[in-house]
Steps between C-alpha positions, in 0.01 A plus 500: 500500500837498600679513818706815530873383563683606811767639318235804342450567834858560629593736247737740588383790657231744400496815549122684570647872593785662502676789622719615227549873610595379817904367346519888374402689817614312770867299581431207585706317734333192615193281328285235726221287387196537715163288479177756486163410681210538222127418514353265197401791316799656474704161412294480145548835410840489554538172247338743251805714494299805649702633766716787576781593735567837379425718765538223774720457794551303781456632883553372859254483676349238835773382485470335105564682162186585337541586071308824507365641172548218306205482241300173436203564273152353599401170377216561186358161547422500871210713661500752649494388834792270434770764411786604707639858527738620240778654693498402861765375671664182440686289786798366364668167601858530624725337712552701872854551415430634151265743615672603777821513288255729235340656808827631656646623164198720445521650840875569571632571085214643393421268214158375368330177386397495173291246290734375183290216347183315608495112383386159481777249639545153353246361760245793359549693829457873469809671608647882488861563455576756747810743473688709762574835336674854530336746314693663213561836449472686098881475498491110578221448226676730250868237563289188446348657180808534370703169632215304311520740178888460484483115569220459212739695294806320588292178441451621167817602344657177630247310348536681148891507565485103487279475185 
């Protein structure tokens, strides 16, 4: 058999989860990378695919930011004493100025931390894409509706235009 190269392993990154609601509800003004402390269990499910980030969000909180909500399936081939809870909290990995920077946004703007992707790096590190956000109102929603509609149209007729 085969030695797997190194180079399968470094593919570019893969995403497990993510968060696509989260670009049409929320502004977001600032993305950070953060690593996300897992137990084994968790780790395999998540290189399944089976993950979601839907409904999650990130909270201060001893002084770390914990991903709350974020939902990580139980593992079908480990017993049952082996599996890990499906939506506790999650410490995630950040630099001290990053989460104070996050930290401070949250408490003097207003603003929340939201999950936008969770991912294997090139080293096959589990990360989560984290995103500082303003929530939009109907009005905002309704103005980015129509800025993508009118630049798929535009798209269009210049592409027809130059056939």
């Amino acid at each position: 058999m085969a030695e797997p190269k190194a180079s399968d392993r470094l593919k570019a990154q893969r995403y497990v989860a993510m968060n696509r609601r989260a670009r049409h509800d929320y502004f977001i003004t600032d993305t950070v990378e953060a690593g996300i402390i897992l137990t084994g269990t968790e780790v395999k499910v998540l290189r399944l695919g089976q993950a979601s980030i839907q409904e999650a969000f990130a909270s201060g909180k001893d002084g770390g930011i914990y991903l709350i909500n974020a939902y990580i399936p139980e593992y079908q081939q480990a017993g049952t004493h082996l599996q890990h809870e499906t939506h506790r909290p999650r410490l995630l990995l950040l630099h001290k100025r990053e989460r104070d920077k996050l930290l401070g946004a949250v408490k003097r703007e207003g603003m929340t931390i939201v999950p936008l992707g969770l991912y294997f790096n090139k080293r096959g590190i589990a990360k989560v894409e984290l995103g500082l956000a303003k929530g939009k109102h109907k009005a905002d929603k309704r103005e980015a509706i129509k800025d993508r509609d009118w630049k798929r149209d535009k798209a269009r007729v210049l592409r027809d235009r130059n056939r």
